[in-house]
N, C-alpha and C positions, 0 to 999 in steps of 0.2 A: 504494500500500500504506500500509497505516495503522501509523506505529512503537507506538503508545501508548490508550491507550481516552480520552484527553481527545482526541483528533482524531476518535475513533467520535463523542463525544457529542457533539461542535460540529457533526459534517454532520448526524445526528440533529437537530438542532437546529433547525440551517438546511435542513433539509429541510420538517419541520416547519412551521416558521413560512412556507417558500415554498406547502406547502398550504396553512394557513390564509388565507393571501389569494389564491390559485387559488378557491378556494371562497367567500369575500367577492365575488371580481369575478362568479361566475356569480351569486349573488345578486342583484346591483347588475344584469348583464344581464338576469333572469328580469324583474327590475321596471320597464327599462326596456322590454322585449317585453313586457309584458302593459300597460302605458303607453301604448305606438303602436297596441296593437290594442282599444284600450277604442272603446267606442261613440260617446264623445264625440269623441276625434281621428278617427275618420274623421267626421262631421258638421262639424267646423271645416273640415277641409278638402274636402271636397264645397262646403261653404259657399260659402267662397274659389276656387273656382275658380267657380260656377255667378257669384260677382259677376264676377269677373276676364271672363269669357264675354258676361255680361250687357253689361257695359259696352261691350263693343267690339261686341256685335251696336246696343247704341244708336249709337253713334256711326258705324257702317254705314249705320241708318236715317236719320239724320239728315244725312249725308254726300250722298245717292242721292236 
C-alpha cells in the first residue's frame, strides 16, 4: 500500500523508465534479427562453410 503520492510517483516512475528500455532492447533485437537474416550473412556463411567442405574434400583427394 502506498502511504503518500511521492511513492505513486516514484513506481510511476520507475515503471516508466523500466518500459523505456523494455522497448530500446526490442529495438536493439529487431536490428539484430533483421542483421542475421540480411542476404549478405547468409552468403558469408554459405561461403564459409562451402570453403570449410572444400578443403577437406581436397585433402580427401589428395590423401587416396
Amino acid at each position: 500500500m502506498y502511504k503518500n503520492f511521492d511513492q505513486v510517483e516514484y513506481d510511476l516512475k520507475r515503471l516508466n523508465l523500466e518500459r523505456q528500455i523494455a522497448l530500446e532492447e526490442v529495438k536493439s533485437l529487431k536490428g539484430d534479427v533483421k542483421e542475421d537474416l540480411s542476404p549478405y550473412s547468409w552468403v558469408s556463411t554459405v561461403f564459409s562453410a562451402v570453403k570449410k567442405y572444400g578443403i577437406l574434400y581436397l585433402i580427401r583427394k589428395v590423401l587416396r
